[in-house]
C-alpha positions, 0 to 999 in steps of 0.5 A: 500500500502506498505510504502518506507520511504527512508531505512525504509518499513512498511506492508500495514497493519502498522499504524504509529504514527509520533510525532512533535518535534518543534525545533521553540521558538515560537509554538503554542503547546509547547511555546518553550519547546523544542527550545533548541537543547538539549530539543528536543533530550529529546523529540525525545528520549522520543517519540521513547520509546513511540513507535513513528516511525516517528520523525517530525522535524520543524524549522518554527511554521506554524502560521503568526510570524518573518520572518525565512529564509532559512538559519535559517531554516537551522541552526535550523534543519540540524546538529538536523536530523545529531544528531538524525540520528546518535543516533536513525538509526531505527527511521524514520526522517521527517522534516517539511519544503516546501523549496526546499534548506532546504530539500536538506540539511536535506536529506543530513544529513539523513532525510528520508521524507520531509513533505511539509506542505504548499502544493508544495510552492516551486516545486523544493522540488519533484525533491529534494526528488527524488534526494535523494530518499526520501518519500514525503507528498503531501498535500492540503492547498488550495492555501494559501501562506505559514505562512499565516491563511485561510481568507473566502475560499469557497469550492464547495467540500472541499474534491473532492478539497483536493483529486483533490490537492493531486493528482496532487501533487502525480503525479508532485512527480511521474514525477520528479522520487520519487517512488509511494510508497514513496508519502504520501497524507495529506488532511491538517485539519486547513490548508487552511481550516475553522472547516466545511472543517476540519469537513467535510474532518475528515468524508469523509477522507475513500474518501481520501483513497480510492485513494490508497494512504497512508493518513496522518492525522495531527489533534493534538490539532487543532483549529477546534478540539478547536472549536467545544468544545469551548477549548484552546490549552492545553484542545484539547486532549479529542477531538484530539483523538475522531477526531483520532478515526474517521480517523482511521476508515476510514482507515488513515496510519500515525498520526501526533501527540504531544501525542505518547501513547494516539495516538498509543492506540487510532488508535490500539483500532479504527483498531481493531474494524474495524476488521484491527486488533486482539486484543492484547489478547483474553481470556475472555470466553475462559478459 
């Protein structure tokens, strides 16, 4: 389906690599390293010249930690995406946030898709998107309270409940005006969910797009990625790219990623053995 990311179209054809620019002290990748305003423009810089058509902006780590409310949410990511959007028009801005009032004004200041991690926490967040016309990615957490770690959940079918989820989000997207072709699904591997789910909806993610919605992926450097190798945070990316390598068999449209070129070569090598994609050249055995 073709993608309308607010002033941005992409073909049906088009995979898209978003790259995580942590404006947080405290991440769980990058401990900070781009907490400063300054050093997250490097990033966002340096992952456009890496080809990255999305930038994914977040002023809260996604893990238990200090309490960050809106307003500090908002000091950390408004006047970033206003900077951003003016130095890179072509690129598009996600901003990682589940308020409603922080989606506003990151709209406000240009941000062309909200990335509501935590599953349509705040149900005002649809109407925001709609308001401004925006993209918005539904995903599935299971219920969990935002910031909060998965404890014992049980699924019957952890991927009929994800597909179930998401679509219902899509539809309550649908109602308050955002367009079809600006909802985004996202299963949410690691996010109310143990390394079986995560497992589990990596295999049957051709499931998930099946529905027709654009799927988005966000394994990078997760713990089920971790734990099925017995690896710490800075040793996942062998793994993340085998979990990225699956997702793009299935047929996933956007990758959610802390690595931009080793992503973007990984998801082109997976579509063009699916046949999604010629090769960039062919002339072995023919001259």
């Amino acid at each position: 389906m073709t993608l309308q990311l607010r002033r941005h179209q992409f073909a049906d054809e088009d995979t898209l690599v978003m790259a995580i620019v942590n404006r947080t002290p405290d991440s769980f990748y990058d401990q900070g390293a781009t907490w400063a305003e300054d050093k997250a423009f490097e990033r966002v810089a340096t992952v456009v010249g890496q080809g990255a058509e999305i930038v994914d902006i977040g002023g809260i780590k996604a893990a238990p930690g200090v309490e960050i409310d809106a307003a500090e949410e908002k000091s950390r990511v408004v006047d970033f995406v206003a900077r951003v959007r003016e130095a890179f028009p072509q690129v598009v801005i996600s901003v990682d946030t589940w308020r409603a009032e922080v989606g506003d004004a990151v709209c406000r200041a240009g941000a062309d898709v909200l990335n509501d991690a935590w599953g349509g926490a705040d149900p005002e967040l649809v109407d925001v998107a709609a308001a401004h016309d925006a993209a918005i990615i539904c995903t599935h957490t299971g219920g969990v309270t935002p910031r909060t770690r998965p404890y014992r959940l049980e699924y019957d079918d952890v991927v009929r409940a994800a597909i179930d989820d998401t679509l219902a989000y899509a539809q309550r997207a649908l109602d308050a005006g955002v367009k079809r072709e600006a909802i985004v699904i996202d299963p949410a591997h690691d996010f109310g969910k143990n390394t079986f789910h995560s497992l589990e909806i990596t295999r049957r993610l051709d499931e998930m797009v099946a529905t027709g919605y654009p799927v988005l992926v966000s394994v990078s450097n997760k713990d089920f990625v971790g734990e099925s190798l017995d690896r710490p945070v800075g040793e996942r990316l062998i793994g993340t790219l085998a979990a990225t390598t699956a997702c793009a068999l299935a047929g996933a449209r956007i990758y959610r990623v802390h690595e931009v070129v080793e992503t973007r070569m990984t998801v082109d090598m997976a579509n063009t053995i699916a046949g999604r994609r010629l090769p960039a050249l062919a002339i072995r055995g023919l001259q």
